[in-house]
DRENVEXMAR-574259 format. One line per 3 residues: for each residue x, z, y of C-alpha. Coordinates in nm, 3 decimals, m for minus. Example, Ala and Ser with C-alpha at 12.3 -4.5 7.8 and 13.67 -1.06 7.14 Angstrom:
# DRENVEXMAR-574259
1.230 0.780 m0.450; 1.367 0.714 m0.106
This chain:
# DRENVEXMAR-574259
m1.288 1.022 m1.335; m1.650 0.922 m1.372; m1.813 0.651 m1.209
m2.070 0.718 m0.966; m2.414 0.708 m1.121; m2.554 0.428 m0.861
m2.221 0.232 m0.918; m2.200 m0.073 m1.174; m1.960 m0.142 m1.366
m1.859 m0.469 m1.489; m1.581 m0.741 m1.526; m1.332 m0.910 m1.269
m1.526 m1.186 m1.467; m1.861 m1.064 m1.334; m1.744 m0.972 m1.029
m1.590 m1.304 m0.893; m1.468 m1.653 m0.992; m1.084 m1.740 m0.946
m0.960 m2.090 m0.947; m0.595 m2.220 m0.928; m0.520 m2.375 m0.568
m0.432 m2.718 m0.514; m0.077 m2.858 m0.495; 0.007 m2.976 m0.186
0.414 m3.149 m0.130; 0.532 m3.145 0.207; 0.529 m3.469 0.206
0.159 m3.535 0.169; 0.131 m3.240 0.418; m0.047 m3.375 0.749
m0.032 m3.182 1.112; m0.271 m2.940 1.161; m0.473 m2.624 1.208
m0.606 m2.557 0.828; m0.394 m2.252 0.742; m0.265 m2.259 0.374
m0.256 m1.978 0.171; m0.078 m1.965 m0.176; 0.157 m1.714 m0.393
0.318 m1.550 m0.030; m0.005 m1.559 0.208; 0.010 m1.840 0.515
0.233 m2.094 0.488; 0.190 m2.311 0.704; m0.077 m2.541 0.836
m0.265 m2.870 0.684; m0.550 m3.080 0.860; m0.761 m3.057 0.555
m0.938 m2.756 0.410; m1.002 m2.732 0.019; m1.200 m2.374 0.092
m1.447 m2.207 0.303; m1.386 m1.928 0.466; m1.391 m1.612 0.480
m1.198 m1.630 0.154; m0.935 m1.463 m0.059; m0.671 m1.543 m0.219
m0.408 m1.350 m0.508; m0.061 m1.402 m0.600; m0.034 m1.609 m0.872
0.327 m1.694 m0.907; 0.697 m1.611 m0.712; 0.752 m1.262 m0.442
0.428 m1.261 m0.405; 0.264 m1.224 m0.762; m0.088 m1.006 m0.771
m0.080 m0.930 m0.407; m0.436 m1.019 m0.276; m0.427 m1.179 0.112
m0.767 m1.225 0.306; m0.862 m1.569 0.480; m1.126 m1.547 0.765
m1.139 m1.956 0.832; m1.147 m2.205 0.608; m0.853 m2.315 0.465
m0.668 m2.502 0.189; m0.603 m2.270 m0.136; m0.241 m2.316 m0.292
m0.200 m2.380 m0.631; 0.108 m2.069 m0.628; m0.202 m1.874 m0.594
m0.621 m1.775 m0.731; m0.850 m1.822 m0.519; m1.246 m1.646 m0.486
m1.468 m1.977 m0.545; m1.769 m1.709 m0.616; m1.832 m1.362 m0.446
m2.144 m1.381 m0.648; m2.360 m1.204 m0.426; m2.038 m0.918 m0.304
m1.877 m0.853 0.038; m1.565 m1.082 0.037; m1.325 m0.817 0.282
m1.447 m0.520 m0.006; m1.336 m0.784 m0.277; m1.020 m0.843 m0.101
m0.944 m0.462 m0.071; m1.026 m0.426 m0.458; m0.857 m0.674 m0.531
m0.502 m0.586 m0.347; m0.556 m0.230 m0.499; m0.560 m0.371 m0.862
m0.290 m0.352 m1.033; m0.179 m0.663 m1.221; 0.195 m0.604 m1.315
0.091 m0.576 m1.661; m0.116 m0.933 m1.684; 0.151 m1.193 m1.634
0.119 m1.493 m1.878; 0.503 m1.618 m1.778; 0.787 m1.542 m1.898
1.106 m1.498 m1.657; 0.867 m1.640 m1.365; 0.550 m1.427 m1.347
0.245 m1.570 m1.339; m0.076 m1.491 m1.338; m0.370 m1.666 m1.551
m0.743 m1.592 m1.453; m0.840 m1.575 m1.852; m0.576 m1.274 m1.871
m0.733 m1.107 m1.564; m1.145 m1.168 m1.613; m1.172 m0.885 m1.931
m1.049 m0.578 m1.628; m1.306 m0.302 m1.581; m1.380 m0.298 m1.246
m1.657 m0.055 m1.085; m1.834 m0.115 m0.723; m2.106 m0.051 m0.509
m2.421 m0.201 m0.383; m2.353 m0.458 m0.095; m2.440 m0.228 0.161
m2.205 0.072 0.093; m1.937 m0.220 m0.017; m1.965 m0.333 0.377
m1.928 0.046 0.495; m1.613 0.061 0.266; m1.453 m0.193 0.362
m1.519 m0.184 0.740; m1.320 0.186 0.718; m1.070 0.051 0.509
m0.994 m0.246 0.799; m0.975 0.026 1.014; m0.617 0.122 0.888
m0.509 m0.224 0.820; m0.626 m0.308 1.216; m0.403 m0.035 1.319
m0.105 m0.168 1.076; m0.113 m0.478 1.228; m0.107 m0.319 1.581
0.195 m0.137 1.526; 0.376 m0.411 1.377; 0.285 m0.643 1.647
0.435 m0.402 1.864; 0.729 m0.350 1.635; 0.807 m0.742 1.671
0.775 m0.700 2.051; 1.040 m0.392 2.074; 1.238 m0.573 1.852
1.236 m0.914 2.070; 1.342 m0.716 2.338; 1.605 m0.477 2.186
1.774 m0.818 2.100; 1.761 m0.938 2.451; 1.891 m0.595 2.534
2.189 m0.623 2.307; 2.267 m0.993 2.385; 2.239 m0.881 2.800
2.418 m0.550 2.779; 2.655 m0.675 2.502; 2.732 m1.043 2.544
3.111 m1.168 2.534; 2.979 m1.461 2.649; 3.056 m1.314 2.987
3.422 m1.283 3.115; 3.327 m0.909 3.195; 3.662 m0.814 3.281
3.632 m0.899 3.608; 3.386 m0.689 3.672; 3.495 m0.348 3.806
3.667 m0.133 3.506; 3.667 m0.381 3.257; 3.995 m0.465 3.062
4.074 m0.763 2.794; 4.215 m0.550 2.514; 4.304 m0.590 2.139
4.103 m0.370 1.919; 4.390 m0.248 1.792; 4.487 m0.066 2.109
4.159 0.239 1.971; 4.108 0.182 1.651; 4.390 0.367 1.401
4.314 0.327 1.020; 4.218 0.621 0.796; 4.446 0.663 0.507
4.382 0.989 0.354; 4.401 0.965 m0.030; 4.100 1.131 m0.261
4.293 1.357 m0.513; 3.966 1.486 m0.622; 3.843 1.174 m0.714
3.405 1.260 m0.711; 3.253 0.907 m0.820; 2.935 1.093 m0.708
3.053 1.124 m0.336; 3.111 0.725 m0.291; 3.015 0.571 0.022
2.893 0.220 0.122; 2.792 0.020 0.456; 2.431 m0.055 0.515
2.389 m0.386 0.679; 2.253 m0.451 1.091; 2.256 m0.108 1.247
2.143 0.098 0.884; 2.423 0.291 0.891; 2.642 0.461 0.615
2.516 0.604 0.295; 2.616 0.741 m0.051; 2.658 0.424 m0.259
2.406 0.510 m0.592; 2.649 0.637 m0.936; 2.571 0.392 m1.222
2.790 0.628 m1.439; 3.035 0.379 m1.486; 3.249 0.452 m1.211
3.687 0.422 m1.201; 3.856 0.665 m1.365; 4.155 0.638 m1.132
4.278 0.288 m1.166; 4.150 0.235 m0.799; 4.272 0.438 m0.536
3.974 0.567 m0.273; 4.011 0.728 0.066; 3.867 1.029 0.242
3.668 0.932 0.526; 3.604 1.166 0.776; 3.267 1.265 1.012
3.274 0.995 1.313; 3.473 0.744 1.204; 3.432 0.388 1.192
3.371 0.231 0.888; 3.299 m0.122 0.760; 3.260 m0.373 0.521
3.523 m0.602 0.454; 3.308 m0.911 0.280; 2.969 m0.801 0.463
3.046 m0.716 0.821; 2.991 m1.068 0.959; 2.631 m0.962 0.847
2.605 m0.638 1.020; 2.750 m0.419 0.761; 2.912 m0.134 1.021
2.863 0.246 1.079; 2.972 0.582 1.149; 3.011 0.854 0.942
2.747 1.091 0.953; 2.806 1.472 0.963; 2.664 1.510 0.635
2.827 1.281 0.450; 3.234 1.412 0.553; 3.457 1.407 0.282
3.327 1.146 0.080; 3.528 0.841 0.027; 3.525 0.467 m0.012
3.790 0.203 m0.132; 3.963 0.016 0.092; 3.704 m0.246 0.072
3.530 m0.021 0.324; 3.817 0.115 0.561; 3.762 0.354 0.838
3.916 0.396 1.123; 3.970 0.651 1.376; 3.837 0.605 1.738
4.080 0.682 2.053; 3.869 0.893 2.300; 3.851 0.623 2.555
3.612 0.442 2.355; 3.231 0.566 2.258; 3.155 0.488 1.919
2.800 0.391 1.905; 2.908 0.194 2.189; 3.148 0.022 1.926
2.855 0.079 1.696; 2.615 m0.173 1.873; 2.908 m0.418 1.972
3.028 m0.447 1.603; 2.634 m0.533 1.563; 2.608 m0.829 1.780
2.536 m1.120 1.609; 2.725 m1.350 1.852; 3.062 m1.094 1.816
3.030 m1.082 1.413; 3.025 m1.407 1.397; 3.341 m1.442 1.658
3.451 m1.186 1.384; 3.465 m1.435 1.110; 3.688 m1.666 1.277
3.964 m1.390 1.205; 3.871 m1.349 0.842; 4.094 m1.473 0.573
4.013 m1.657 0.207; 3.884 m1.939 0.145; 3.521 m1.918 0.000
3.421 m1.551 m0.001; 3.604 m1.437 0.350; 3.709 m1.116 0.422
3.801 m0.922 0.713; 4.120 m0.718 0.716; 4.195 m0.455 0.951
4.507 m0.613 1.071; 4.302 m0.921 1.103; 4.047 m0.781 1.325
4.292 m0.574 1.531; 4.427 m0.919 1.675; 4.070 m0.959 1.800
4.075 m0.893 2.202; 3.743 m0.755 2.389; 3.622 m0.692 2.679
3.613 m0.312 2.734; 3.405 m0.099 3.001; 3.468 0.174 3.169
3.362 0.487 2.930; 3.084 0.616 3.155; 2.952 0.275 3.127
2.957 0.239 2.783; 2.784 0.568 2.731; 2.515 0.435 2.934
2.498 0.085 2.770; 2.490 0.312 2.419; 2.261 0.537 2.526
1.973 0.235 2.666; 2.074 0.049 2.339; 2.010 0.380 2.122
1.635 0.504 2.239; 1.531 0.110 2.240; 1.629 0.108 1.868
1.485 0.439 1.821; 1.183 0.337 1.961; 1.149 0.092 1.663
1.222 0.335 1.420; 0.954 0.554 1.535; 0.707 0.246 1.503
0.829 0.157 1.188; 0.767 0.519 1.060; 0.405 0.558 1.243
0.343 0.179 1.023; 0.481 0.360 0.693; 0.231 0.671 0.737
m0.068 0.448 0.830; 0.020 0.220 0.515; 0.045 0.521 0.308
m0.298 0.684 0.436; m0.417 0.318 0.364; m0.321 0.380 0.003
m0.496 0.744 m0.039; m0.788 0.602 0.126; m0.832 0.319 m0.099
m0.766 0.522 m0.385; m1.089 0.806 m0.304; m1.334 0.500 m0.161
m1.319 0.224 m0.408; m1.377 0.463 m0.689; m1.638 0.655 m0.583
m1.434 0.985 m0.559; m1.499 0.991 m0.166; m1.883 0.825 m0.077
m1.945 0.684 0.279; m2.222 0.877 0.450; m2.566 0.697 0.383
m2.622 0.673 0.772; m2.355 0.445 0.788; m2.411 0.282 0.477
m2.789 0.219 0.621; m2.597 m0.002 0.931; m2.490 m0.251 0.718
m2.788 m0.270 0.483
């Protein structure tokens, strides 16, 4: 795609100066309200600043390698990251948002540990604007990343409370059978394991256990899959299922609909659910931190533990009444879909982020000169 005529083009080189960061042990680290910013973003605080802000900051090294992060105060520059030391003359939020759209996978001067090297990176073409339209640019692109940072704020909050939510309508820490209704039983007393042997034997219709409240899902085929040495089980639509190794992590479900018939090993047994008992009831219990962890006391081995069904069929609870489980499921189930919602809204705005970013900082889509003429 051509570059707009009134566009230059030029060098990261030309464009900006990048420096290394400063190291900076935890123990030399002092109290204080000078964020650092290195490979991940903030990190924590200093009482010195090595910067001025507004500044910005890429990747250099570890999870967070080419990923550009914007600094509006001065702060202190980590040496797991570049740093801008000259915008020469450019807007530093439209050099952050060029920056985070560049793609630098290709540029690491590591080996096994990526890293990034401002010699490798000052050679890439880069084209921009005149300060003016770079201003109108990046003011629309903050838009989007204003109302990212909404929604996830908001995502944290439904979260915080769909924990106290759990922990209140959930908690064993309560001896809820005196309450009206409720009865100290074994889980064995509902739960009756699935034993229904695969003769077909489809290493493409293999299940496995998300982890915290993810659900079931067809486990991906490498191809390399048993050819009969292991025996797997049918597991039916609505039945519980879990991990043996991971479910002191979360790693519970029921099977969907969609996926009946498939099968798992007995490393992921299922079980069927007496009617007295609502699953996604079960479903949220089984995803209690405070009871998984109560679940691990039952597990056997020594360094990787594992739960057994007999094992956990020992385990006694404290059951409601079903009407009030249905009701405890059905507060815990729209506060959780709430947060997937949120989570999806985030996705979409991150993604029209992308497209955005894509048209505006090459030219493809111009910003209307009135609005370029605000910020000249």
């Amino acid at each position: 795609m051509s570059v707009p005529i009134d566009w230059k083009e030029k060098t990261l080189g030309e464009f900006v100066s990048l420096q290394r960061g400063y190291d900076l042990p935890n123990h030399i680290r002092e109290n204080g309200e000078i964020p650092v910013v290195g490979g991940g973003g903030p990190n924590g605080y200093h009482s010195e600043a090595k910067a001025i802000g507004p500044g910005v900051v890429i990747g250099r090294s570890g999870a967070g390698f080419g990923t550009a992060f914007y600094v509006k105060e001065n702060y202190w520059p980590h040496n797991t990251g570049l740093f801008v030391t000259d915008f020469k003359g450019n807007d530093p939020l439209f050099v952050f948002h060029l920056l985070d759209a560049l793609d630098f996978s290709s540029y690491n001067s590591g080996g096994a540990q990526p890293s990034l090297n401002r010699n490798f990176i000052y050679p890439i073409p880069i084209s921009c604007p005149a300060l003016p339209e770079q201003k109108a640019i990046a003011e629309l692109i903050s838009t989007w990343d204003e109302a990212i940072e909404k929604t996830e704020r908001l995502i944290q909050a439904k979260e915080r409370r769909f924990k106290w939510l759990l922990r209140e309508l959930i908690s064993e820490q309560i001896n809820r059978e005196k309450e009206t209704g409720w009865k100290k039983v074994r889980i064995g007393s509902f739960l009756t394991e699935s034993w229904i042997q695969d003769r077909d034997n489809d290493p493409k219709k293999r299940l496995s256990v998300r982890l915290h409240l993810k659900g079931v899902e067809v486990r991906e085929y490498r191809g390399t899959e048993s050819d009969g040495a292991t025996a797997y089980f049918i597991r039916k639509a609505g039945q519980f299922i879990y991990g043996k190794q991971n479910i002191f992590k979360g790693a519970v479900g029921i099977v969907p609909r969609e996926l009946d018939g498939y099968s798992s090993t007995q490393d992921i047994p299922a079980f069927d659910v007496a009617d007295h008992v609502d699953k996604h009831w079960l479903l949220f219990l089984f995803s209690y931190s405070n009871f998984y962890k109560k679940l691990e006391l039952y597990a056997s081995g020594s360094g990787s533990k594992r739960l057994q069904p007999k094992e956990l069929f020992r385990m006694k609870i404290s059951l409601p009444p079903f009407e009030v489980q249905q009701k405890i499921a059905e507060a815990l189930f729209f506060a959780q879909h709430e947060i997937d919602l949120l989570k999806q809204l985030a996705e979409q705005y991150k993604t029209q982020k992308r497209g955005l970013m894509q048209k505006m900082l090459t030219g493809e889509w111009r910003v209307k000169l009135d609005v370029v003429k605000r910020y000249a």
